[in-house]
N, C-alpha and C positions, 0 to 999 in steps of 0.2 A: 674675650675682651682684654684691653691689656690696661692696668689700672692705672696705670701712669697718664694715659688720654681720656681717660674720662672725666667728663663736665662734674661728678659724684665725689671728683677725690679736694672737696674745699669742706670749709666748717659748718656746719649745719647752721649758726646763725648767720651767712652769708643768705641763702634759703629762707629764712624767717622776715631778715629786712625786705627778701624782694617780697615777699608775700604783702608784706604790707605798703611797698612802693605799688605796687599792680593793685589793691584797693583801694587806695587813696590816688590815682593816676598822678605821678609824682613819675613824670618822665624828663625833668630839665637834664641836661646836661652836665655833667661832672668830671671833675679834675682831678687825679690820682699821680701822686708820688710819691715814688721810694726811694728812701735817703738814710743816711747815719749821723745820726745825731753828734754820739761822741765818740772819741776812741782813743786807746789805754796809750798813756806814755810813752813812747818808744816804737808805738804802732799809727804813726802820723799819717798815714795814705794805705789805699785800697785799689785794686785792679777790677775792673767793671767786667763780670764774666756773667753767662747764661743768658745773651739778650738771643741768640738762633733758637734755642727750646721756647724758652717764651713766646717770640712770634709762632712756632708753630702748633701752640697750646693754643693762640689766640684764634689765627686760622681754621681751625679744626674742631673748638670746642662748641658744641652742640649735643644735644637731651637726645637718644636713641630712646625706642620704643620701650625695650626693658626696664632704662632708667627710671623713666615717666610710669611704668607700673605699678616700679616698685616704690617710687613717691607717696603713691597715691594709697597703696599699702601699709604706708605708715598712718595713714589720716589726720597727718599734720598741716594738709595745704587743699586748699578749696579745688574744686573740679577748675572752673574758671582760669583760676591762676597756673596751674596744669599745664590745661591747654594754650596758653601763654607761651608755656617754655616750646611749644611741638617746634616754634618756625623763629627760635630765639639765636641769635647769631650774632658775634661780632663785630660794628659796624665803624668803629672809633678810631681815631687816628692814635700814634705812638711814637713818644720821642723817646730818643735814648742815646746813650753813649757806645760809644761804640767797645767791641772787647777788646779789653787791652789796653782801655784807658786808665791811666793815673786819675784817683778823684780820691779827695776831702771831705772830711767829715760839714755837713749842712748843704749839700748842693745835689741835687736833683741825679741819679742814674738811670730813672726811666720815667715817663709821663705816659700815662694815659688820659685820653679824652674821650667821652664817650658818654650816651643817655645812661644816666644814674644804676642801672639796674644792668646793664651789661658790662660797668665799673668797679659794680660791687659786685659781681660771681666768680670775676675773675684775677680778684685781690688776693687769694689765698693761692692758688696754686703760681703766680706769678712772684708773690713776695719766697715761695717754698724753693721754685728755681734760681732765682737772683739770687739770693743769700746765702744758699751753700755752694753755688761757684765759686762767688764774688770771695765767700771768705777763703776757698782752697786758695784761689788764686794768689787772695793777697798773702799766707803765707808762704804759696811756692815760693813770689816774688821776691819776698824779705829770704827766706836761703837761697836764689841765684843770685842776690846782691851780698850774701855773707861768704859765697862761696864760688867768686866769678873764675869765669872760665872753665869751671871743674861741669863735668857731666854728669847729671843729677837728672834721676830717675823715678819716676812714681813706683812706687810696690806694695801701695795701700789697697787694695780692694780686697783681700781675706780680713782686713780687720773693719772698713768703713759699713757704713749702717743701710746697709740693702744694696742688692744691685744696683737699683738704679743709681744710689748715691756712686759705688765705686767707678760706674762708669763716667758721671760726670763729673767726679773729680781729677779721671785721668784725663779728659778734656780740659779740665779747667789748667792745670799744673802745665800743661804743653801750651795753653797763650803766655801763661807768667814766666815761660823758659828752661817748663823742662826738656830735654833731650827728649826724654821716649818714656812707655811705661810698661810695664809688666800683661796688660790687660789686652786680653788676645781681639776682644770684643770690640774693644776703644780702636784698635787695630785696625779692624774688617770694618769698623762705622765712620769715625773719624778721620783714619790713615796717619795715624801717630805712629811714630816709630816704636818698634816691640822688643825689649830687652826681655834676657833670662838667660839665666846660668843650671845650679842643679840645686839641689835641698841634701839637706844632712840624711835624711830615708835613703836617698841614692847612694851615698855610702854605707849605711849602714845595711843596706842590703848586701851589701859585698862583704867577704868573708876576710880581706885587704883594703885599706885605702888607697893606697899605688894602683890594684888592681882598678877601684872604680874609675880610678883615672884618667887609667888608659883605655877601659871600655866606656867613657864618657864624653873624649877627647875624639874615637875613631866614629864614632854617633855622633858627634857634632865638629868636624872638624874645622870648620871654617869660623867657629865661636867657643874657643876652647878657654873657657874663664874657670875655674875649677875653685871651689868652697872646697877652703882647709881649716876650719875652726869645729867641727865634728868633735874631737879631741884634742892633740895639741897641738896648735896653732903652728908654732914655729916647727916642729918635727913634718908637718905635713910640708912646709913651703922648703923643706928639705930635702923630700920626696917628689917634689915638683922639678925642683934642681936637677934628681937624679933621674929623673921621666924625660925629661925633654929630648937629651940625645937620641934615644930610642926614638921618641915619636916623630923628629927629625928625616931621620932615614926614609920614613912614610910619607916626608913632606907635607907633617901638619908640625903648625907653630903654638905653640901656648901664648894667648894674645893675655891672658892674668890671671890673678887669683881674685876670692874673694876673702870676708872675712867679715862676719853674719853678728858676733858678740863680743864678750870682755873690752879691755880698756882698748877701745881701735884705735887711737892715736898710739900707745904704745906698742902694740901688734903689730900696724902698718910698720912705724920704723924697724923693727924687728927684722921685720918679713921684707922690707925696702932693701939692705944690707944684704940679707939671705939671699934675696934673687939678684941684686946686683956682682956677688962675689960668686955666682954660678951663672954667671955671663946672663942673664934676663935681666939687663936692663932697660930693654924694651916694653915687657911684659910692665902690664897695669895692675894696680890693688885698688879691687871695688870695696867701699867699706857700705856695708847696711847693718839695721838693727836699733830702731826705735829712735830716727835720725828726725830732727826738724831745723829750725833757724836756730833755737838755741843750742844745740848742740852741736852745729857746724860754730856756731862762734865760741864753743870751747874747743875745737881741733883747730881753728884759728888762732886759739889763744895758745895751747899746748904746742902746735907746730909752728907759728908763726912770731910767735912772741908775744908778752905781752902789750907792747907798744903797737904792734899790728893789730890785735884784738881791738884794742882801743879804737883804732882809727879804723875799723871796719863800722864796729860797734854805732862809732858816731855818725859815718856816713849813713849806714843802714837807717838812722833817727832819723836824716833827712831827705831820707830815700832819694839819694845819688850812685852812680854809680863806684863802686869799689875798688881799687888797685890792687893789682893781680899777688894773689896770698900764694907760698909753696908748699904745699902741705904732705912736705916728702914724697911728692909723684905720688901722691892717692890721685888718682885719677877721677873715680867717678865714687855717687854716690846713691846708694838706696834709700829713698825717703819713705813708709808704709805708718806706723801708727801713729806715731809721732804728726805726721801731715792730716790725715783723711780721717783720724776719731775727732766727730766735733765737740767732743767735754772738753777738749783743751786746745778747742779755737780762741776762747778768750771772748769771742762775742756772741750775743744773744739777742733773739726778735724782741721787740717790744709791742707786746699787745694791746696799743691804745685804741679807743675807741676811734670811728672814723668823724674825722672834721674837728678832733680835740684836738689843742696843740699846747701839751703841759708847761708849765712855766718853770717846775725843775727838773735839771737836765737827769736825765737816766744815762748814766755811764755804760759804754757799748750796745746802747742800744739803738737796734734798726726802728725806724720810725718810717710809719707809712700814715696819707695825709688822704681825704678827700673833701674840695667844697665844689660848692655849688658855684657855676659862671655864673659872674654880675654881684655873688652876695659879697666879695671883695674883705676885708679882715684886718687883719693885724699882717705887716710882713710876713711871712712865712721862711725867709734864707737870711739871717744876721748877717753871713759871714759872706766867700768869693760866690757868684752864681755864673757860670758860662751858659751860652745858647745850647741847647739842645737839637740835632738833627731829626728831621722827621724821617724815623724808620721804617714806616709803614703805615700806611690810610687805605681807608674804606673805598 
C-alpha cells in the first residue's frame, strides 16, 4: 500500500466527528475553504500550488478492506458506522485556483462542497497538500523575482522531510520558475528538467583534483560543470583554466564551474576574473549551498550594489517583477535547505476548530473554514474575494 493514498493518512479526530455525523444522521451539505489568514511583512502574496495531487486524493480516496479491519481493531467505532465507510466516496463539487496563481492573504484557494462527512475526511490530507506546495512555491517565487533571469534550480530533496515532500516540492519550485531540479524522480514523473553536476566525494575519491576533472568531464561530456570548492576554491578554477586545452583537443567544452560554500559572492568574483583571463569567458559559475530569497538578495546587494538591493528588495514587497541584477555572470543557482526545510518557511497551519472563525488574527496562519449551506454567519472574506473556477464535480 503506498501511504501517501490512503483514506488512513488524516487525523483521527476527522473519524470521530464522522462517527458521530453517521449517528446522529447529520448529512446536510457543507462548505470547506482553505485560505491564509495573515502573512509576514514583506511576504505580501502566495502562489497556489498542489491543486493536481489533491484532486487526485479526492478521486481515489476510498476505505479498502484492510483499512476497515483495522478500524474495527481499534474498537473505537460501531460496526454500523464501519460499514458506512465500505461504499464511501467522493461525490462534492471543487473550486479552486488554478496553479500558478498570485493570491492574498483572506481569499479562498480551494472550495469544497460536498455532504458533511465526505468534507470532513478529506480536510486533512487536502489542507497537508496545499500547504506545503503553496508555501515551496511562494518562496521559489520570491528568489525568481530576487534573482530574475538567473537560472535557479531546486537541490532540496536530501534535506526536505520525506520523499514525498521532496518530490512535491520539486514540482512546486518548477510552477513558481524554477528551471529544473536535481530530483531524478520529479524528472521521470513530472518532466521537470534534471540538473547535476558532481559532489566533493567525487574528488575526493581521486588521488588529483585535475585528475577527477578530467575523468568527470570525459563521463559526462556534454555537461562538464565541475565543483571546485573541495579545497581551494580559486586554485581549482586555476586548474580548470589549465584543463580546458586538453580537453578541447577531445572536443568537449567546459560549459562551468560550481561553487557549493564560503562567501560565494566573493569566490564567484574571484573565479569570474580566473576563468575570464584563461579565455572561459563563456563557461558559467553555478553557485549553491544553503541559498533561499534572502540570500539571493544579499548577492544582490554584494554584486549589484546597494541601491539595486534596495530596489529589488522593494519590488519583491510588492511582488512585481524585477530589473535585470548582474551578478558577475553567476549564472545559475542551487537552491536545497534553505528552500524545502519547512522550519524556515515562516508559515504555519492553524489548527481551529471547524465552523470557528476567531476574531484575533493569528499571524501566518493557514486557516481552514467549514459551515453548513443556508446556516449563513458573519462574512467570512473582509478583504479582495475573486470567483473561483469549478475544478471538478461529481
Amino acid at each position: 500500500m503506498n501511504p501517501a493514498s490512503s483514506v488512513l493518512l488524516t487525523d483521527l479526530y476527522q473519524l470521530t466527528m464522522l462517527q458521530g455525523y453517521h449517528d446522529y444522521g447529520m448529512q446536510e451539505t457543507a462548505v470547506f475553504e482553505f485560505f491564509v489568514r495573515r502573512l509576514r511583512p514583506g511576504r505580501e502574496f502566495l502562489i497556489a500550488a498542489g491543486l493536481e495531487q489533491a484532486l487526485e486524493f479526492l478521486v481515489q480516496a476510498r476505505f479498502n478492506e484492510d483499512e476497515l479491519e483495522w478500524l474495527a481493531s481499534t474498537r473505537r467505532f460501531s460496526p454500523a458506522f464501519l460499514a458506512s465507510l465500505e461504499n464511501l466516496r467522493f461525490t462534492g463539487d471543487v473550486h479552486a485556483m488554478a496553479e500558478g496563481t498570485v493570491c492574498f492573504a483572506n481569499e479562498p484557494i480551494l472550495r469544497v462542497t460536498a455532504p458533511m462527512a465526505q468534507a470532513q475526511l478529506v480536510e486533512t490530507r487536502l489542507i497537508n497538500l496545499l500547504h506545503l506546495q503553496t508555501l515551496i512555491a511562494s518562496k521559489a517565487a520570491r528568489s525568481v523575482l530576487m534573482a530574475p533571469d538567473k537560472l535557479l534550480v531546486d537541490f532540496g530533496l536530501r534535506r526536505a522531510h520525506g520523499a514525498e515532500a521532496g518530490l512535491l516540492a520539486a514540482r512546486a519550485t518548477h510552477i513558481a520558475g524554477f528551471a529544473g531540479t536535481s530530483n531524478v524522480l520529479a524528472g521521470q514523473q513530472f518532466g521537470i528538467p534534471m540538473f547535476g553536476t558532481m559532489a566533493h566525494s567525487f574528488v575526493q575519491a581521486h588521488d588529483d583534483e585535475t585528475l577527477a576533472f578530467e575523468h568527470f568531464a570525459h563521463a559526462q561530456p556534454d555537461n562538464v560543470v565541475l565543483l571546485i570548492d573541495t579545497w581551494d576554491t580559486e586554485a581549482a578554477a586555476r586548474k580548470v583554466v589549465e584543463l580546458a586545452p586538453r580537453l578541447a583537443v577531445d572536443g568537449i567544452r567546459i560549459k562551468g564551474v560550481r561553487i557549493d560554500s564560503g562567501d560565494l559572492a566573493e569566490h564567484a568574483r574571484r573565479v569570474r576574473a580566473i576563468l575570464d583571463a584563461g579565455g572561459l569567458r563563456d563557461s558559467i559559475i553555478f553557485v549553491s549551498g544553503d541559498l533561499d530569497e534572502a540570500a539571493l538578495h544579499d548577492l544582490v546587494a554584494l554584486e549589484g550594489g546597494a541601491a539595486a538591493c534596495e530596489d529589488a528588495a522593494r519590488e519583491l514587497r510588492h511582488g512585481v517583477t524585477l530589473s535585470e541584477q548582474v551578478l558577475h555572470r553567476v549564472s545559475r543557482h542551487g537552491l536545497g535547505r534553505g528552500l524545502e526545510d519547512p522550519a524556515g518557511l515562516g508559515v504555519h497551519p492553524l489548527h481551529a476548530p471547524l465552523g470557528v472563525d476567531h476574531d484575533d488574527p493569528v499571524e501566518d496562519g493557514v486557516e481552514h473554514s467549514l459551515e453548513i449551506e443556508g446556516q449563513g454567519g458573519r462574512p467570512r472574506w473582509p478583504g479582495v474575494r475573486r470567483e473561483l473556477p469549478k475544478t471538478w464535480a461529481r
